[in-house]
C-alpha beads as a LAMMPS data file, in Angstrom:
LAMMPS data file: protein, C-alpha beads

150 atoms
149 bonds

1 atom types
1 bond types

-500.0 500.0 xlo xhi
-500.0 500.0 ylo yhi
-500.0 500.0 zlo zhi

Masses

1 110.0

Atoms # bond

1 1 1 400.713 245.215 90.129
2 1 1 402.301 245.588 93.855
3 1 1 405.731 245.187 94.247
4 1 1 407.403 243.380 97.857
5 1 1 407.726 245.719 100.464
6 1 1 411.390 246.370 100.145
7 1 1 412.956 245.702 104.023
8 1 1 414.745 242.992 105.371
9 1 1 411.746 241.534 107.726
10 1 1 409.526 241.506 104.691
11 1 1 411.816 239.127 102.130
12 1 1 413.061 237.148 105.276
13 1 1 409.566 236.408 105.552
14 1 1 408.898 235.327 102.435
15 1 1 412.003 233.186 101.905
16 1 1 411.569 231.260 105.159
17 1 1 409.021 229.565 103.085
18 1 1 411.730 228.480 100.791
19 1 1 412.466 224.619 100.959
20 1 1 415.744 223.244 99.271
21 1 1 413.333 221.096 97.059
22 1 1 410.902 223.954 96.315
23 1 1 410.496 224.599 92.554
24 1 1 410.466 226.750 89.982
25 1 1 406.701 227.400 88.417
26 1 1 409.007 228.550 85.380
27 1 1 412.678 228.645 84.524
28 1 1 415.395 225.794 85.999
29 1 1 416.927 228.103 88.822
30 1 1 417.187 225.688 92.014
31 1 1 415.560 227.301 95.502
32 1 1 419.534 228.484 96.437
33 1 1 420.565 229.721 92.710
34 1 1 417.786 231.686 93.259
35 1 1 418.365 232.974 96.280
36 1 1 422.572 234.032 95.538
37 1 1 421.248 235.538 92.139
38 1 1 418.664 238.128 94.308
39 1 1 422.222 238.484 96.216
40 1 1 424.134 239.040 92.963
41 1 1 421.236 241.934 92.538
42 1 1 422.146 243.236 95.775
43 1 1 425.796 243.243 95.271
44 1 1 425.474 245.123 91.716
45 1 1 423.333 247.506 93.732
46 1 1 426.455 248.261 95.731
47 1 1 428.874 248.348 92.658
48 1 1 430.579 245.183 93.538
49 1 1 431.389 243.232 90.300
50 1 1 432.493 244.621 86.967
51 1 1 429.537 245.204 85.145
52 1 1 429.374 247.261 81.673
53 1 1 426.330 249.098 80.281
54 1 1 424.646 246.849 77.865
55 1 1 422.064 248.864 76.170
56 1 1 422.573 252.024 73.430
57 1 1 422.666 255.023 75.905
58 1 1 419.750 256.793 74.245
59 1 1 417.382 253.677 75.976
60 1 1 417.971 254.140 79.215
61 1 1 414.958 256.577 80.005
62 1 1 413.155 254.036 78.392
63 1 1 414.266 251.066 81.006
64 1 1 414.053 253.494 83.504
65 1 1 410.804 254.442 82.350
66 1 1 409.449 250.254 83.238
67 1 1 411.148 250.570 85.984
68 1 1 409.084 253.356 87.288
69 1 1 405.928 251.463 86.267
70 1 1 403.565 248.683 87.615
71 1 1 404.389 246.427 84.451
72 1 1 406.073 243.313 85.876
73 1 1 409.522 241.708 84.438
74 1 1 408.754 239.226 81.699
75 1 1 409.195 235.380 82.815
76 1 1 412.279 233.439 81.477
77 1 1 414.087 236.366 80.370
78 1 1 418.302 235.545 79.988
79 1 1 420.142 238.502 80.660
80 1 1 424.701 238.217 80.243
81 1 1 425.302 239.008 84.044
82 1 1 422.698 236.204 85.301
83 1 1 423.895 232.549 84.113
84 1 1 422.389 229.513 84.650
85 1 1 425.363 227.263 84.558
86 1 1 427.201 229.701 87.799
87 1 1 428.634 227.451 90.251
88 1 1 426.658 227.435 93.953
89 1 1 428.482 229.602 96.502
90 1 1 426.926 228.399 99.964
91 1 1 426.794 224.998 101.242
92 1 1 423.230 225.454 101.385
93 1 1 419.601 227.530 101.247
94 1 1 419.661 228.502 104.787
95 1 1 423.906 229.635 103.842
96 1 1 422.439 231.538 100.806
97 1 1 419.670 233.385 102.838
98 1 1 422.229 234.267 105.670
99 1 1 424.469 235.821 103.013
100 1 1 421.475 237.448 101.296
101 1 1 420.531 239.007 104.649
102 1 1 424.002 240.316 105.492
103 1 1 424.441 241.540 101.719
104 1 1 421.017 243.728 102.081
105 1 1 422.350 244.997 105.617
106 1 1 425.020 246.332 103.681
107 1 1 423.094 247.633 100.851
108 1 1 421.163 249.592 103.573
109 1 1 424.492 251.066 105.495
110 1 1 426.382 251.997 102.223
111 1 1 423.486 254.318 101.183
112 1 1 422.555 255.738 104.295
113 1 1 426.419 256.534 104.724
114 1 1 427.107 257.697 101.296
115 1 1 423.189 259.208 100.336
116 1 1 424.755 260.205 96.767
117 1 1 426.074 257.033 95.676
118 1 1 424.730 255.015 92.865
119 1 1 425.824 252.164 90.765
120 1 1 425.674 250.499 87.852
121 1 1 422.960 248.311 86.411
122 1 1 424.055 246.870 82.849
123 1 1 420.104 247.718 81.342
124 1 1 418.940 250.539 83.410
125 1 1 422.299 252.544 83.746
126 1 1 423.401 254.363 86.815
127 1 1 420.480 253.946 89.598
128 1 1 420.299 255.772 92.884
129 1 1 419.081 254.335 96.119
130 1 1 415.121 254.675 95.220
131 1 1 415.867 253.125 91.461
132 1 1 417.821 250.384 93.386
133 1 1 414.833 249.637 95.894
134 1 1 412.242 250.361 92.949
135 1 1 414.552 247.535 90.986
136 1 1 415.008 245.645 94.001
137 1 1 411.395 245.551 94.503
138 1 1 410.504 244.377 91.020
139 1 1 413.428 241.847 91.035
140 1 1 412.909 240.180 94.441
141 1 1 408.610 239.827 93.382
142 1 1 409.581 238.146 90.254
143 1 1 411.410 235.609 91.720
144 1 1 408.904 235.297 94.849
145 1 1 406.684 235.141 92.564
146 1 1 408.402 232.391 89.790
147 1 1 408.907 230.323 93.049
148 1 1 404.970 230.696 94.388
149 1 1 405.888 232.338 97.624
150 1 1 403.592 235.257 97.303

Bonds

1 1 1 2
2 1 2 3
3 1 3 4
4 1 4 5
5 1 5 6
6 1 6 7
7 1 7 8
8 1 8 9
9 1 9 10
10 1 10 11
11 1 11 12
12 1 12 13
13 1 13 14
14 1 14 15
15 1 15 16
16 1 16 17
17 1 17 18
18 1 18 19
19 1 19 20
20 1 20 21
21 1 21 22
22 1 22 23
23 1 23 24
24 1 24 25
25 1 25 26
26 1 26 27
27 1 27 28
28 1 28 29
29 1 29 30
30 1 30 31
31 1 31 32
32 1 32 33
33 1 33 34
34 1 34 35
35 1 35 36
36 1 36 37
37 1 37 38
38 1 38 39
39 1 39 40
40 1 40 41
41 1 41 42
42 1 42 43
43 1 43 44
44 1 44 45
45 1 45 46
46 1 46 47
47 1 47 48
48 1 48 49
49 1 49 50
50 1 50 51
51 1 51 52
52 1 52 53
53 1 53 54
54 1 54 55
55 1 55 56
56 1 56 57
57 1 57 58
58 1 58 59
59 1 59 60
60 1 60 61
61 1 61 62
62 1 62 63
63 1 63 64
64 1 64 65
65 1 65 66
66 1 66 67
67 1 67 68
68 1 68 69
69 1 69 70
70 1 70 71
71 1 71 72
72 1 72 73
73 1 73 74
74 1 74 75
75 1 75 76
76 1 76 77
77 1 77 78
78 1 78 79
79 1 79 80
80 1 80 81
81 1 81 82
82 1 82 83
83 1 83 84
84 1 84 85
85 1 85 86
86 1 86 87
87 1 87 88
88 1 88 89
89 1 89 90
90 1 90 91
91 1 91 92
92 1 92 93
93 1 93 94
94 1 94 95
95 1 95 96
96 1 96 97
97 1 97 98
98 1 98 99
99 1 99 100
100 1 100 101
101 1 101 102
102 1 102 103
103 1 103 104
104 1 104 105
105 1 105 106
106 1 106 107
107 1 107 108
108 1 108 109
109 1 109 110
110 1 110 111
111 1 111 112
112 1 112 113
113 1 113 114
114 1 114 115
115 1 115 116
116 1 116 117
117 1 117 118
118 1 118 119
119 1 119 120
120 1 120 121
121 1 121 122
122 1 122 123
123 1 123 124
124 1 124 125
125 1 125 126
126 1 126 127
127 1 127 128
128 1 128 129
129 1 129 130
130 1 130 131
131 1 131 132
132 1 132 133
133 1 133 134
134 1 134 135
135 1 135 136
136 1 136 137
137 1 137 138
138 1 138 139
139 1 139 140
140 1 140 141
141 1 141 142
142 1 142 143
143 1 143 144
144 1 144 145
145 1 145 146
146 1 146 147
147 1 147 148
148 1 148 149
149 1 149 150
């Protein structure tokens, strides 16, 4: 399976195609939930947020493993950091794409400034910047995807 192309121009693209009303071909997210959870992603990506790891140590080659692979994430999967029932944070979609865009500027400048950091990811453990695009990549095409954009 292809992945997005993992830049700014290429997901701004895709979510100007994003309407307020547009819906979900599976799950309940709204257009804007999901739009501030692919910023959640992007935050976590930058260690912002307290997250703890939630798998047995000894499986994190194994997540890290998918994540390295063309398999897709599974539809309607619940994971602990990711709940339905969090409160909007933007007045609206267009809000919620402006602070996407500004959070993935910022993704971009802290790892070209600090080239060895990494963060954690509660299922996939401590990811550098090419896990974090590779997950970003994956992440951002599932919910493209979940909303029929591409």
């Amino acid at each position: 399976m292809s992945f997005a192309n993992c830049d700014l121009e290429s997901f701004l693209a895709v979510l100007c195609k994003l309407e307020e009303s547009s819906s979900p071909e599976w799950g309940n997210m709204s257009a804007q939930r999901m739009v501030e959870h692919l910023t959640d992603g992007i935050n976590m990506s930058m260690g912002i947020g307290d997250f703890q790891l939630e798998i047995p140590e000894d499986r994190i080659s194994k997540m890290v493993h998918f994540l390295d692979s063309d398999k897709p994430m599974a539809q309607n999967i619940q994971v602990s950091f990711a709940k339905p029932e969090t409160p909007l944070r933007n007045a609206d979609l267009d809000d919620a794409i402006d602070e996407f865009t500004l959070a993935w500027v910022d993704f971009e400048e802290l790892y070209e400034n600090q080239t060895d950091f990494s963060a954690l990811h509660p299922y996939y453990g401590n990811l550098n910047f090419e896990q974090w695009i590779r997950l970003h990549s994956k992440h951002f095409t599932h919910h493209f995807n979940q909303f029929g954009l591409i």
